[in-house]
N, C-alpha and C positions, 0 to 999 in steps of 0.2 A: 454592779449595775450602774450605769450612767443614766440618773431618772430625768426626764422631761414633763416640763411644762406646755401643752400646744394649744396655741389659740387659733385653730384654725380647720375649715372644713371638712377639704378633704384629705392631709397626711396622716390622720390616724388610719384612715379606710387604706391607704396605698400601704400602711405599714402590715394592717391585717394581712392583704393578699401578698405582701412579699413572704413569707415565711421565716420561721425560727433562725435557720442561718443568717441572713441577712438582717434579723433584728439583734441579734447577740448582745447583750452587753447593752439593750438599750432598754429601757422597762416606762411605759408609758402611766407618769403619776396621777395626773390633768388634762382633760383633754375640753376642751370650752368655745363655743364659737361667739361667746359675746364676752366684751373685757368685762362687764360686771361678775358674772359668775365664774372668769376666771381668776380674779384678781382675790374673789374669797378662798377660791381652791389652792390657789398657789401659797398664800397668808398659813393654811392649814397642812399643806403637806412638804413645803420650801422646795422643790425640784430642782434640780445642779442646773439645768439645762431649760431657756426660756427658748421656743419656735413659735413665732408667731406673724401673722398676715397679716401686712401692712393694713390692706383696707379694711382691717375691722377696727381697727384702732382709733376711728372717728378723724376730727379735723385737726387737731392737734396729737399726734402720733409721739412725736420726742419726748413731752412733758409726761404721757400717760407710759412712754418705755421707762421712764426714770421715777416715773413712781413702782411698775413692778418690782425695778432693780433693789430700788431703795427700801423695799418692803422684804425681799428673800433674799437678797444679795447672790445671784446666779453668779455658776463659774462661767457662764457667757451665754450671751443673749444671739439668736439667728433670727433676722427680721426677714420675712420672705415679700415680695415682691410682683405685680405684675407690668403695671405701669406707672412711671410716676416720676413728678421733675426732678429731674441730675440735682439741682442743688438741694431739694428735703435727701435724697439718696446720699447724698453725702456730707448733710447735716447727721445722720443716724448711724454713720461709721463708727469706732471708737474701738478703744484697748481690749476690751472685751463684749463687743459686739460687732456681727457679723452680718451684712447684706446682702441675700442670695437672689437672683431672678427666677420666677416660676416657671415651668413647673419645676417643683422638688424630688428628687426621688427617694428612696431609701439608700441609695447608694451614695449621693452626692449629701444627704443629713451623716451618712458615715464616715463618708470622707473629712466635713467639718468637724466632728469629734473626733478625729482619729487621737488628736494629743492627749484627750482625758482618758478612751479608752488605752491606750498605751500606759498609759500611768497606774489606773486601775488593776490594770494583768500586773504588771512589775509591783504592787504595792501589794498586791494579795501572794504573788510569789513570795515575796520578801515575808510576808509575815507564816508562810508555811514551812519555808525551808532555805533562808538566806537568798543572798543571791544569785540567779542560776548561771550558768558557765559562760561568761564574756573574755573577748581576748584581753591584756593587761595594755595593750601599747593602744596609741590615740588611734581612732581612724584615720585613714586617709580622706585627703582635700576632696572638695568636693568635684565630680567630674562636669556637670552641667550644672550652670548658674538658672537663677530665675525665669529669666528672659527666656534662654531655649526650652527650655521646660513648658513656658506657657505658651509657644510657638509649637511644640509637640504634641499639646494639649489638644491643638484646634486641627492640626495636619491630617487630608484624608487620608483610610490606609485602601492601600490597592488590589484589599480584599475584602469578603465580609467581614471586619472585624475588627475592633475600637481598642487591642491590646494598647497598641503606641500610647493613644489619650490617655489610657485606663491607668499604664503603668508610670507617665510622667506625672499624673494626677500624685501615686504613692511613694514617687520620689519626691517632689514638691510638698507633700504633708510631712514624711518623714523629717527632710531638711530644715521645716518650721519648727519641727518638736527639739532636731537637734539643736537649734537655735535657744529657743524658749528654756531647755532646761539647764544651757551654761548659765543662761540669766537670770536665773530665779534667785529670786532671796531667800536665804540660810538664816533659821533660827538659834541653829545649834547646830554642832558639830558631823548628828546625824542626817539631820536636813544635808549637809552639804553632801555626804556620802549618797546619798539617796539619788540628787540629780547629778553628781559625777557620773554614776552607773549610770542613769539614765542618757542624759549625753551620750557616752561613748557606747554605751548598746545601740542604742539609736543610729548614732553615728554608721558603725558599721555594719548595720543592716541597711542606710540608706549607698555605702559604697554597693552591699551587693546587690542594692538595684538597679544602681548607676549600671554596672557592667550587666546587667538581664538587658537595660535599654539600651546599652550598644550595642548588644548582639541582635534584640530585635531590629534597630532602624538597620541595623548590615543587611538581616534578612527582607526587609521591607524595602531596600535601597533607598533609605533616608538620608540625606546627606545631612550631618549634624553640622559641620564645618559651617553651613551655606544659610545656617538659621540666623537669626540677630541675637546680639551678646549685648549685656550689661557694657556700657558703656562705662570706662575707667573713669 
């Protein structure tokens, strides 16, 4: 379980009525709508994962985020958002903190974890029965860069139905985690086995969703060609 800390209204309530699939892997430890009593909760139970609401965090927000950090040391912090100047928003960026704009839902707090949830499932496989069936050879290159990806993110689709977003949203998370776990520091020998698997699992689950998203924008007459690309 990926435990959280939330300092804030109402995403506990949204996470109630979305239901058990949709919370999987997420187990709520803190839940506090004023930093004093969460700042004791959090001290007491350490939670992986800080969520919390900019405006409750008084007139200084940065100094009071960097004191939760430095008190439980989260595997990343999610600062949510409703209004507020471009440059505190991007004062509060960082390595392992994340700024989201409200509202939040349970699907876009899952989408932001998806890399620790991924890691969690392959850490608990790993400790029950090795590593499960990956192919040996690298993945292949990636088929869509960032850029088209967050150009698909936003594209209307020409029916009821947000597949397109939904699925360049799981390609764009996949491709960060592939990212993140060539990069990670190696303790030892098994650390490095650990995010090699991960990497290249990752990897070629995110090729075959690359090719799910070609075949949806084909069905959707998306022209991918016509989107904007990372500039060389």
């Amino acid at each position: 379980m990926i435990t959280l800390g939330i300092l804030h209204a109402t995403l506990p309530a949204y996470m109630q009525q979305a239901g058990e699939d949709e919370n999987r892997h997420l187990q709520v430890v803190v839940n506090a709508t004023d930093f004093a009593s969460f700042e004791q909760q959090i001290v007491q139970r350490r939670p992986q994962v800080l969520a919390v609401d900019l405006s409750l965090l008084g007139s200084d927000p940065g100094t009071l985020l960097q004191r939760f950090e430095k008190l439980v040391q989260p595997e990343l912090t999610l600062v949510v958002y409703a209004f507020a100047k471009w440059d505190l928003i991007e004062s509060l960026r960082g390595p392992q903190r994340q700024v989201l704009r409200a509202p939040i839902s349970v699907r876009t707090l899952r989408a932001n974890l998806i890399n620790l949830i991924v890691r969690e499932i392959t850490q608990r496989r790993q400790q029950v029965g090795g590593f499960p069936d990956v192919p040996a050879m690298q993945p292949p290159a990636r088929r869509f860069d960032d850029v088209q990806l967050v150009g698909l993110q936003e594209i209307p689709s020409k029916v009821d139905c947000e597949c397109p977003n939904q699925v360049a949203d799981l390609v764009l998370a996949l491709a960060a985690f592939e990212s993140y776990s060539r990069q990670c520091e190696n303790r030892n020998a098994a650390d490095a086995r650990i995010h090699a698997f991960l990497a290249r699992a990752t990897g070629h689950a995110r090729a075959l969703m690359e090719t799910a998203l070609g075949e949806l924008c084909a069905f959707e007459k998306i022209d991918v060609q016509s989107l904007p690309r990372r500039s060389a």
